[in-house]
C-alpha positions in Angstrom: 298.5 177.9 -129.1 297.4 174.5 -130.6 300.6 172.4 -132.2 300.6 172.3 -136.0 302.7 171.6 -138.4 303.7 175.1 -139.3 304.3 176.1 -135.5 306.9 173.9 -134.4 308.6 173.6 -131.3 312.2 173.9 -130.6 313.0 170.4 -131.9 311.1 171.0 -135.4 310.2 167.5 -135.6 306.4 166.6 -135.7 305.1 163.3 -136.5 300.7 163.2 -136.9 299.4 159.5 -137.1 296.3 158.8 -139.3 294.4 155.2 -139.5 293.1 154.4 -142.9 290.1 151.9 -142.7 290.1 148.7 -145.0 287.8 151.2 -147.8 290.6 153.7 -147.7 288.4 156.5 -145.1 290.0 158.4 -142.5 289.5 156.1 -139.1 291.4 158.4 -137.0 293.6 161.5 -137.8 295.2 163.5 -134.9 295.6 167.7 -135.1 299.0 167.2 -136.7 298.3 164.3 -139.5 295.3 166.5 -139.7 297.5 169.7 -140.4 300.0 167.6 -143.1 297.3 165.8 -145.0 295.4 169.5 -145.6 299.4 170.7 -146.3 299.3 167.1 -148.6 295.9 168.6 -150.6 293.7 166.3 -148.5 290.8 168.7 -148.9 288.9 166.3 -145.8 290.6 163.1 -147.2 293.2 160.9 -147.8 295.4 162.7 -150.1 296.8 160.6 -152.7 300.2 159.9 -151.1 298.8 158.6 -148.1 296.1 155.8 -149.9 299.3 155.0 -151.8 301.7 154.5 -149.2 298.5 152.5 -147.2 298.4 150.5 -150.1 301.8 149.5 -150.8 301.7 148.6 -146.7 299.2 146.0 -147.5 300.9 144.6 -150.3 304.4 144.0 -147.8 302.2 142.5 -145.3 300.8 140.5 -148.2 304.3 139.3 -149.3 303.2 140.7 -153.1 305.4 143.8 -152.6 308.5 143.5 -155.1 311.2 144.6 -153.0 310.1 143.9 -149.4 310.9 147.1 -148.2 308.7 149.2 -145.6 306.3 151.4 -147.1 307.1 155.1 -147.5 307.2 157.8 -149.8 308.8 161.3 -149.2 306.9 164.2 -151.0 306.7 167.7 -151.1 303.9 169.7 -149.6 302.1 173.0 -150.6 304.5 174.8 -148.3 307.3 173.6 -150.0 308.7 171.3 -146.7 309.6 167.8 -147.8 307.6 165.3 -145.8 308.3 161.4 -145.3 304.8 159.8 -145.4 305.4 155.8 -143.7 302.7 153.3 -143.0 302.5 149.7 -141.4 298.5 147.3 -141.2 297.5 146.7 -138.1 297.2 143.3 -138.0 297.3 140.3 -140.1 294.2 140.1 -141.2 294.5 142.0 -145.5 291.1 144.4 -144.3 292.8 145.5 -141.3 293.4 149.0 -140.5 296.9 151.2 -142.4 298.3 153.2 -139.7 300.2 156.2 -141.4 302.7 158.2 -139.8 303.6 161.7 -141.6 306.2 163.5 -141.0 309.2 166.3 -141.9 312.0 164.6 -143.7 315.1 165.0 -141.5 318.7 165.8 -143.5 319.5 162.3 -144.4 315.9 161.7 -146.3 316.1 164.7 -147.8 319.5 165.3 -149.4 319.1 162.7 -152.1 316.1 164.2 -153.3 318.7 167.2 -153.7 321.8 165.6 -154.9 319.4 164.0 -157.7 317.5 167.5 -158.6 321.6 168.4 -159.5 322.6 165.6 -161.1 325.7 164.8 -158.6 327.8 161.8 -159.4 328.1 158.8 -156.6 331.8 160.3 -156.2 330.4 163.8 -155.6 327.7 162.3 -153.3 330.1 161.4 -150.7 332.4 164.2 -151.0 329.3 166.6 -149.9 328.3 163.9 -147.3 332.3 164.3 -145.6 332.8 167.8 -146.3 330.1 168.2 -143.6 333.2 168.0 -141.0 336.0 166.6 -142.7 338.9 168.8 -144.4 340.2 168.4 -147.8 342.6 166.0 -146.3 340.5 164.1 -144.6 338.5 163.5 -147.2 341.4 162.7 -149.8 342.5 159.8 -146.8 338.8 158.6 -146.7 338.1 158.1 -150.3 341.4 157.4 -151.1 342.0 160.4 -154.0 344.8 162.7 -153.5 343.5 166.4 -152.4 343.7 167.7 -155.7 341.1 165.5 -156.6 338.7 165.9 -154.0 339.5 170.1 -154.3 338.1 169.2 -158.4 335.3 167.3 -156.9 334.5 170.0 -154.6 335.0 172.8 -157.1 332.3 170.6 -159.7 330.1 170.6 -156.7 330.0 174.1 -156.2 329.3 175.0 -159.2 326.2 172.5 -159.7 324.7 173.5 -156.8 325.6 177.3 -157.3 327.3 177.9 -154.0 330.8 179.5 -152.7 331.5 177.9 -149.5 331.6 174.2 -147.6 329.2 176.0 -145.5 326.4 177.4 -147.9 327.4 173.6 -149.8 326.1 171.7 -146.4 323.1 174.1 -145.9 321.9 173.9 -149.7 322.0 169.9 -149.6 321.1 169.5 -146.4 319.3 171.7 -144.4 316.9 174.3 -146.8 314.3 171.9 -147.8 314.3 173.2 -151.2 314.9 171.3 -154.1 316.3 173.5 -157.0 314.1 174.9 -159.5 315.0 172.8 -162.9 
């Protein structure tokens, strides 16, 4: 059976790699980037996403990018997966090729997208990020709060995000690739 993106195997993590010539066209695209730039609306091209992400590549390796950072953009895909779309010119030379690596966003790329899409506080950030394996009172030591506290945090969590348990908490932020419907 040929590997796609919506066959995985047992470690779900596939990466495709896709060169974007100096005019944008698809150089090179391998069966996965293929799959994920169809899964992207490619419809035989560069989606969007990736000519942006190419772009902003050549403006770091130009030194005109405001922050510096690398280029990369997570978005959503048809399927509803979240995807991190990264890209980094091959070469020095500004009409060199963009190679483009796209990918599934892994727990720690995707749960801010999440914690934004309900509006957690920084304080209520980290208490989902310990209550992954910590207990209340580990938590309390941690952050420095007294259990009570963290117990109100946890309790303003749940109820933001609509779940019960630590358990259905940690699989809603971190591990369902769904962002709430708003």
């Amino acid at each position: 059976m040929p590997l796609t993106p919506l066959t995985r195997a047992d470690d779900g993590e596939h990466a495709g790699v896709v060169v974007l010539a100096a005019d944008g066209s698809t150089a090179f695209a391998d069966e996965v980037a293929a799959a994920w730039m169809d899964e992207l609306g490619g419809n035989g091209s560069a989606p969007p996403v990736v000519s942006a992400v190419a772009m902003q590549a050549r403006s770091v390796m130009a030194g005109m990018a405001r922050d510096g950072r690398i280029a990369r953009a997570r978005v959503r895909a048809k399927s509803g997966c979240w995807l991190v779309v990264r890209a980094s010119v091959l070469g020095d030379d500004p009409g060199a090729q963009v190679a483009v690596m796209i990918e599934p966003a892994r727990p720690h790329e995707f749960a801010p997208l999440v914690a934004d899409a309900y509006r957690l506080t920084e304080r209520e950030r980290e208490v989902t990020r310990l209550a992954r394996g910590l207990s209340t009172e580990a938590i309390a030591a941690r952050l420095y709060l007294s259990r009570w506290t963290v117990q109100d945090h946890l309790k303003a969590i749940f109820q933001k995000v609509g779940v019960s348990t630590r358990g259905e908490l940690v699989a809603r932020v971190y591990f369902q690739q769904r962002a709430p419907r708003l």
